[in-house]
C-alpha positions in Angstrom: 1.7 -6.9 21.2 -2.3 -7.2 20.0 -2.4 -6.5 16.9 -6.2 -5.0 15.9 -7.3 -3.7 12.1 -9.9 -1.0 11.8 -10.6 1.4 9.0 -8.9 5.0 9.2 -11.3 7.6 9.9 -10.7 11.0 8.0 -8.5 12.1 11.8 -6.2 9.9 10.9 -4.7 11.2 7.9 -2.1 12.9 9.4 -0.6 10.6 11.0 -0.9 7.5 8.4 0.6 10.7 5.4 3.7 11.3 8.6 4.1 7.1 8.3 3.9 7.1 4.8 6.2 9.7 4.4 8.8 8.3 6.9 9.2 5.2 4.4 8.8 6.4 1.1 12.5 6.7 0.8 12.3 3.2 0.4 10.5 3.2 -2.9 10.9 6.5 -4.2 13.4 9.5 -5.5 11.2 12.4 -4.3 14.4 14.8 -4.2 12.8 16.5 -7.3 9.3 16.0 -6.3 6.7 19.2 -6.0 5.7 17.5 -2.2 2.9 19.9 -2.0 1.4 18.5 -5.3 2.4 14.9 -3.9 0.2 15.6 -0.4 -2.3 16.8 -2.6 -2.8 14.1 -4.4 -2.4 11.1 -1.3 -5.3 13.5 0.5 -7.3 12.8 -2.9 -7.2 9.2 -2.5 -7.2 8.9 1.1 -10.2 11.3 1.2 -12.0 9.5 -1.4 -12.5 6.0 0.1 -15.3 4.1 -0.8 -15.6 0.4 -0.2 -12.9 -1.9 -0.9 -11.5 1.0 -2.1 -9.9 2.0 1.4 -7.3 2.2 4.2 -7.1 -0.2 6.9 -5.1 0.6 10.1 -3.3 -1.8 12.4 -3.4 -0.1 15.8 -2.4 -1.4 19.2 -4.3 -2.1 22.5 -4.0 1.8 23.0 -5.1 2.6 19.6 -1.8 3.7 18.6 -1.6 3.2 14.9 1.4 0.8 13.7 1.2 0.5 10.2 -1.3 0.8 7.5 -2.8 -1.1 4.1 -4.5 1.1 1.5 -6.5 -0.2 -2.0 -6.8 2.4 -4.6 -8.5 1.9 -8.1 -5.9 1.0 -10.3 -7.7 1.7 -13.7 -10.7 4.0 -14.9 -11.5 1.4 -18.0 -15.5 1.3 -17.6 -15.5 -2.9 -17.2 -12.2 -2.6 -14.6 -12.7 0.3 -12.8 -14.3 -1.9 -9.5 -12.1 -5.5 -10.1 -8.4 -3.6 -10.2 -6.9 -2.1 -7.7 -3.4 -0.9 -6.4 -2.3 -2.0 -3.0 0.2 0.1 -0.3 1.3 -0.9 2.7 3.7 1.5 5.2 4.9 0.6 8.5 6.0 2.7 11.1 9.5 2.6 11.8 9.3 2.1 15.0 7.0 -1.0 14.3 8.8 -2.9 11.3 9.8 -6.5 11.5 7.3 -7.4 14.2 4.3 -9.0 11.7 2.3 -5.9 11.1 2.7 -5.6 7.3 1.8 -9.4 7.1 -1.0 -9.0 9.5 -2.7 -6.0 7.5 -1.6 -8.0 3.9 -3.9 -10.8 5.1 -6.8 -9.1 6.2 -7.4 -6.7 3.6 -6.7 -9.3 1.0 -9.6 -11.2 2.9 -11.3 -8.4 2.4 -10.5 -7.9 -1.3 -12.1 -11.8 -1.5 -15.4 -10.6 -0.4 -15.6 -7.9 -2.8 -15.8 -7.0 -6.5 -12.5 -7.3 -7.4 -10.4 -9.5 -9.4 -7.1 -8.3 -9.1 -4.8 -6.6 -6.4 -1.7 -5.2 -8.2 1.4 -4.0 -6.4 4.8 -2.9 -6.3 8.2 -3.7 -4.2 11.3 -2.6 -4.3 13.5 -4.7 -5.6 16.0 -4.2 -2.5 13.1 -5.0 -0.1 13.5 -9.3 0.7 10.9 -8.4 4.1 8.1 -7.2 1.9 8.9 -9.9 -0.6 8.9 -12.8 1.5 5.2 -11.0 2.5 4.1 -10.8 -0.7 5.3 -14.4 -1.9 3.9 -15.8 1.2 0.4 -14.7 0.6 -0.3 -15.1 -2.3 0.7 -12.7 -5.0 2.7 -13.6 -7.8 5.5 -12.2 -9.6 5.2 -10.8 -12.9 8.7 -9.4 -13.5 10.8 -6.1 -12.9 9.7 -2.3 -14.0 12.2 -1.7 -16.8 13.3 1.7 -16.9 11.7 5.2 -18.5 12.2 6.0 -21.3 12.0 9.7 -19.8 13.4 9.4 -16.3 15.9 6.5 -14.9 14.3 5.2 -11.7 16.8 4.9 -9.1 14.9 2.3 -6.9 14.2 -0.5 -9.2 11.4 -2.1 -8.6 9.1 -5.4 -9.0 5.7 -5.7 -10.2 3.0 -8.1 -8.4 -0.1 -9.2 -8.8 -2.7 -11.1 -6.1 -5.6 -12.5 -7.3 -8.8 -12.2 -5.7 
């Protein structure tokens, strides 16, 4: 399978919030979650790219759209708001395990190199070795595990990374 990384266009929101819904399971309790606020808010960032600030799509020879790799501003502090941001990645289900996460992980990192920012933060579950062994492989480094609320017990612990750029 060719593998090919563009950025999304505003048409392919849908279908990257349908991937990223199919595998947030993974990551998150969202049992309790107000899902109309939560759409709300990923149309916010998605609609708002800008940049480095983006989402990258791999898509196949037909255009088909495997997986995808978003950077979103991670803090609003006036001297980090453009060297900080937050990475995602989401594969479709039917296109996990085949080197798309890793493929999309390397060329927006290499992207991330060209551009303003110092620091790509992220976060795994802890339960997820494939998207560790990613990570690791790359070039981010582990800073621990996200201790729990004080206010709500996360059910899907998780680990916090950072990649510098």
């Amino acid at each position: 399978m060719e593998i090919k990384i563009r950025l999304a266009e505003d048409t392919d929101f849908e279908e990257i919030y349908t991937i990223w819904l199919d595998g947030i399971h993974n990551s998150f309790d969202y049992t309790t979650a107000d899902m109309e606020q939560v759409r709300e808010k990923f149309a916010s960032n998605f609609f708002s790219r800008n940049g480095i600030f983006n989402f990258w799509l791999a898509v196949d020879e037909n255009e088909r759209i495997l997986g995808w790799q978003s950077l979103i501003p991670a803090s609003n502090h006036p001297f980090r708001v453009r060297t900080l941001a937050e990475s995602s990645t989401y594969i479709s289900k039917f296109h996990r395990f085949k080197g798309v996460g890793k493929c999309l992980l390397e060329h927006v990192m290499a992207e991330a190199e060209k551009s303003e920012l110092e620091y790509v933060v992220g976060f795994v579950a802890l339960t997820n070795e494939a998207a560790q062994r990613v990570t690791t492989g790359t070039g981010w480094h582990l800073v621990g595990s996200i201790p729990d609320s004080k206010k709500k017990k996360d059910t899907i612990k998780k680990l916090f990374l950072v990649r510098p750029v």
